[in-house]
C-alpha positions as CSV (number, residue, x, y, z in Angstrom):
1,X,-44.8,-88.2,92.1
2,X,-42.8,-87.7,95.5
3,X,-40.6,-85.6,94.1
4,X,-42.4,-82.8,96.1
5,X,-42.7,-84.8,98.9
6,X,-41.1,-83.4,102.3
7,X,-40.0,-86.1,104.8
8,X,-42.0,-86.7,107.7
9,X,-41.4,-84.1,110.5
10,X,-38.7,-85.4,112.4
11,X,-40.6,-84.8,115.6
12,X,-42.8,-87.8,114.5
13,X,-39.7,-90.0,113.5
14,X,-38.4,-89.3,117.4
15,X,-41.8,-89.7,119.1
16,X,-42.4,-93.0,116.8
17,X,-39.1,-94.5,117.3
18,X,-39.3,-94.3,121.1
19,X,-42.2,-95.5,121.2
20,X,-40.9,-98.6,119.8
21,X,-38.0,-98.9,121.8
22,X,-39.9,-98.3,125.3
23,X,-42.7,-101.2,124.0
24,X,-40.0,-103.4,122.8
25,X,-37.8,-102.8,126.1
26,X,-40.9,-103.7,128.1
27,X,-41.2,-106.8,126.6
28,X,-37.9,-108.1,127.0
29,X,-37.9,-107.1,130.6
30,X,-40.9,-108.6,130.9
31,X,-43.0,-105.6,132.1
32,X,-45.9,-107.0,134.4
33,X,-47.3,-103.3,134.2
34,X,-47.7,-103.4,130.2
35,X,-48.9,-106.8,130.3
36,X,-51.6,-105.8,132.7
37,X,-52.4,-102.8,130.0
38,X,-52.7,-104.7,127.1
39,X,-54.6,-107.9,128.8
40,X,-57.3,-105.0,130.5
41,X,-57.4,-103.7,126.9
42,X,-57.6,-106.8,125.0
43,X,-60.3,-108.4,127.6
44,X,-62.6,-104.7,126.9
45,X,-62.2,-105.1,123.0
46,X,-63.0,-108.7,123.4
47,X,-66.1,-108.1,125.9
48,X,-69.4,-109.9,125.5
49,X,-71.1,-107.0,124.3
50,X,-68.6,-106.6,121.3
51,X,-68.9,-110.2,120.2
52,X,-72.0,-108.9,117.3
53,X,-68.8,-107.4,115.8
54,X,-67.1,-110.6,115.2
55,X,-68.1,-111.1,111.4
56,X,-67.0,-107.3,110.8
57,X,-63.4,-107.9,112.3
58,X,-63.2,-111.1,110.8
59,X,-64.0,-109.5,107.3
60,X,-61.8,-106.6,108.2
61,X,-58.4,-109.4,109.6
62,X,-59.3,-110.9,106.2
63,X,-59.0,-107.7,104.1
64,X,-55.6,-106.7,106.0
65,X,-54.1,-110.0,105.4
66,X,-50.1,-109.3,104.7
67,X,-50.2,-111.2,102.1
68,X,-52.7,-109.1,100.7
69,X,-50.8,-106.2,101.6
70,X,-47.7,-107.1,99.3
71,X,-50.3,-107.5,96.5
72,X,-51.8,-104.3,97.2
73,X,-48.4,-102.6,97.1
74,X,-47.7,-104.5,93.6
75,X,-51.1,-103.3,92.2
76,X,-50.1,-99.7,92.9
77,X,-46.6,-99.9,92.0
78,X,-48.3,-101.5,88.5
79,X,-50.5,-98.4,88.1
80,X,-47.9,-95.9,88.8
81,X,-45.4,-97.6,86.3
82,X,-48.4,-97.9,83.3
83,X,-50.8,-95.6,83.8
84,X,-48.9,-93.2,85.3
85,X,-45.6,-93.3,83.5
86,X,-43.9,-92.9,87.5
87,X,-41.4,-95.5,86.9
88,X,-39.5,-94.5,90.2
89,X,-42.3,-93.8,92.4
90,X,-43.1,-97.7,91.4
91,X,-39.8,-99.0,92.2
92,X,-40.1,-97.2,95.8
93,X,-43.3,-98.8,96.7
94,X,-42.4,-102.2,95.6
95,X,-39.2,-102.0,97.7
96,X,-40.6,-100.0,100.9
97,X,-44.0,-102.4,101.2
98,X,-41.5,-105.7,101.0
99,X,-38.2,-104.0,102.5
100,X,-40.4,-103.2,105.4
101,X,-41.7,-106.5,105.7
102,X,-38.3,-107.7,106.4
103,X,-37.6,-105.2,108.9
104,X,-40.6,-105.8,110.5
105,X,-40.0,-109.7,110.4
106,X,-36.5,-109.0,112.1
107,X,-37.8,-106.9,114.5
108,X,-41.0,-109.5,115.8
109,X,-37.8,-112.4,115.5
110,X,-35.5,-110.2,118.1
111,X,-38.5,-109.6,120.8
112,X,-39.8,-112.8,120.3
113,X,-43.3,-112.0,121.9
114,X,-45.3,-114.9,122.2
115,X,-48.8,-114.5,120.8
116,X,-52.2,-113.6,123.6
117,X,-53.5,-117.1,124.8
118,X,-56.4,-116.3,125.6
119,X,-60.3,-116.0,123.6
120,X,-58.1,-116.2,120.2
121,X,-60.8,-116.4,118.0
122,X,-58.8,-117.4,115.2
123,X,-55.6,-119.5,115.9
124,X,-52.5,-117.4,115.3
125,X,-48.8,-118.9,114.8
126,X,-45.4,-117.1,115.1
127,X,-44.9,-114.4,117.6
128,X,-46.7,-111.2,117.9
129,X,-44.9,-108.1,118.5
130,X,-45.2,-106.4,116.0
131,X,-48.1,-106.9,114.4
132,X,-47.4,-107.5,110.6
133,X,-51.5,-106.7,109.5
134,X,-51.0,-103.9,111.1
135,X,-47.7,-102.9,110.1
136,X,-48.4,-103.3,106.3
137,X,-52.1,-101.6,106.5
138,X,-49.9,-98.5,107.7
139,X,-47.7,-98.8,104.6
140,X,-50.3,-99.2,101.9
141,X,-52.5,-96.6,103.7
142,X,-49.4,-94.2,103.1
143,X,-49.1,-95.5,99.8
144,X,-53.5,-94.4,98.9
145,X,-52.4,-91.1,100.5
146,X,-49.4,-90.0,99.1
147,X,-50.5,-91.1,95.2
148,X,-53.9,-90.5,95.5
149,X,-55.2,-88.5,98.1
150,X,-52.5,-85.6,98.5
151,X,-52.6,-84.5,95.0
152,X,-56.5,-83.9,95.6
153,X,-57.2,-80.2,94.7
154,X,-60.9,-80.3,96.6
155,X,-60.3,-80.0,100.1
156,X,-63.2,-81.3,101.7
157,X,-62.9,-84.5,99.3
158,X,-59.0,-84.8,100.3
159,X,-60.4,-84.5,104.1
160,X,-63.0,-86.7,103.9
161,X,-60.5,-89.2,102.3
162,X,-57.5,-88.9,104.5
163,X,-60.0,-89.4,107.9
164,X,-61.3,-92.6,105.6
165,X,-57.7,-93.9,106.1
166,X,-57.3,-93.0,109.6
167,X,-60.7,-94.8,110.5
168,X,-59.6,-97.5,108.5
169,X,-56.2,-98.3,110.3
170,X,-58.0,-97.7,113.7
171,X,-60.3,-100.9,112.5
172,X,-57.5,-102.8,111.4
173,X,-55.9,-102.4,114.7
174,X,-59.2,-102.9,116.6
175,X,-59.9,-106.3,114.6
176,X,-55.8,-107.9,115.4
177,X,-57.1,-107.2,119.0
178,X,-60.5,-108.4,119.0
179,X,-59.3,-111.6,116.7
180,X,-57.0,-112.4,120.0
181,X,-54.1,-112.0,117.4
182,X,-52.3,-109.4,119.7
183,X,-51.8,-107.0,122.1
184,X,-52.6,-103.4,121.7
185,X,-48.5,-102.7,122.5
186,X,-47.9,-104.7,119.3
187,X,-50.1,-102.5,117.6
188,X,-48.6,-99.2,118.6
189,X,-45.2,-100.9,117.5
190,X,-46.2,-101.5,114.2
191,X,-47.5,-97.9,113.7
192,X,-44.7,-96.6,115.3
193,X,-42.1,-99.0,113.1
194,X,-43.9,-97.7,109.9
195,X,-43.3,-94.6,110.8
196,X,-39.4,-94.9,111.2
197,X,-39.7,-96.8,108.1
198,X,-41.4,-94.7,105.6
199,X,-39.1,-91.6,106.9
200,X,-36.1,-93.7,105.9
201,X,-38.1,-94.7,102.5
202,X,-38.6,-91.2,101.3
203,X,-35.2,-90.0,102.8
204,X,-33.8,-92.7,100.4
205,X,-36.4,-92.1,97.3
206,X,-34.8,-88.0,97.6
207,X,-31.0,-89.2,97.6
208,X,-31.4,-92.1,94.6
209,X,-34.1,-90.8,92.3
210,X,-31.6,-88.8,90.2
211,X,-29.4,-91.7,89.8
212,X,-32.5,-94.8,89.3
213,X,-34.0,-92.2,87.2
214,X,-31.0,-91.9,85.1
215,X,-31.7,-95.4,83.9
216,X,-35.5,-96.0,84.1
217,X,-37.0,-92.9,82.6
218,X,-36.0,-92.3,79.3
219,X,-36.5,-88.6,79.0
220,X,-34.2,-88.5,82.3
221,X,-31.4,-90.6,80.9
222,X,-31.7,-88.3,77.4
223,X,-31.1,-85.3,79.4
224,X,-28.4,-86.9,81.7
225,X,-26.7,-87.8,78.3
226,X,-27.2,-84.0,76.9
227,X,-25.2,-82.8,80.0
C-alpha cells in the first residue's frame, strides 16, 4: 500500500521537468547542436561492433512493447485488487499507466519529432519524441518497485532488485536507440516525463484515497458511516 509512500523529492520533479522542457525547446527550435548529440550517440549504439546484440535488443523492443506495458499495469492492478485486497492502490495503477499514456501521446503530438532515418532496423511509424517504450517501462518499473520491492525487509535482496530495475530501464533505452526507433533526447524525455508524472500520481493517490476508499473498501466505508 502507498499509503506510506512520500512523494518523490521535489528536487527530482524540478531537475526532471527541465529536462523536458530544455529537450522539447531544442526540438522545436530545431537545435543543430542536439541533433549532432543524439545522431554521434545513435551512430556509437548502432556501430558495427554492436550489431551481435541485435537479437538481444530486438527481444528486449519486443518485451517493452506499450502495448505490453498497459497489460502489465492491468496484471498488477489485478493482483493488488485479489490477492492483495488493495482496491485503491489498483485503481491508481490502472489510471497512472493509461493516464500517462495520454499525456505522453499529447506531449510526442505537440513536438512532433519526426522519427531517426537512418539504419532503422525495424520500421517505426508516428513521431518520436518521447519515446512511449520507454516512457511506459519507467511506469511499470515504478509500479515492481513500489509494490514489490520497497516492502522487502532483506536489504541486500531489495538492492539487488532495485539495481535489476535500473539495469533493466538502461536496456530498454539502449534497445529504442539501437532499433533506430529514437534518439537518446527522446529517451531522456520519457524518463524525465515519468518522473513529473508519477509525482503528480501519488500527489493525487494522497489527496483522493480517503474519499475512493470511502466507496471501494468496505471496512473504509463502515467506518466512514460509524463517524
Amino acid at each position: 500500500m502507498l499509503r506510506d509512500m512520500p512523494n518523490v523529492p521535489k528536487r527530482f520533479v524540478i531537475l526532471a521537468a527541465l529536462v523536458v522542457i530544455v529537450l522539447v525547446a531544442g526540438v522545436k527550435m530545431q537545435s543543430m547542436f542536439m541533433l549532432f548529440v543524439d545522431q554521434l550517440f545513435s551512430s556509437a549504439v548502432q556501430s558495427e561492433f554492436m550489431m551481435f546484440l541485435e537479437p538481444v535488443m530486438r527481444l528486449i523492443t519486443m518485451i517493452a512493447d506499450t502495448k505490453l506495458g498497459l497489460i502489465y499495469a492491468v496484471l498488477i492492478a489485478a493482483y493488488l485488487w485479489l490477492r492483495q485486497g488493495q482496491r485503491v492502490d489498483a485503481i491508481w495503477v490502472i489510471c497512472t499507466m493509461f493516464g500517462g499514456a495520454v499525456v505522453a501521446y499529447l506531449l510526442k503530438e505537440f513536438v512532433k519529432r519526426p522519427r531517426p532515418t537512418i539504419a532503422q532496423i525495424v520500421p517505426e511509424t508516428g513521431y518520436s519524441m518521447p519515446s512511449g517504450h520507454t516512457f511506459e517501462a519507467f511506469l511499470v518499473l515504478a509500479f515492481l518497485y513500489l509494490f514489490f520491492v520497497r516492502p522487502m525487509a532483506e536489504s541486500s535482496l531489495k538492492k539487488a532488485c532495485t539495481a535489476g530495475l535500473v539495469i533493466w530501464q538502461i536496456l530498454v533505452i539502449w534497445s529504442r536507440i539501437f532499433m533506430g526507433a529514437h534518439y537518446l533526447t527522446d529517451t531522456l524525455v520519457a524518463v524525465g516525463l515519468g518522473t513529473v508524472w508519477l509525482w503528480v500520481a501519488i500527489m493525487l493517490y494522497h489527496s483522493l484515497y480517503d474519499t475512493i476508499a470511502s466507496y471501494i473498501e468496505p471496512s473504509v466505508g463502515r467506518h466512514h458511516q460509524r463517524q
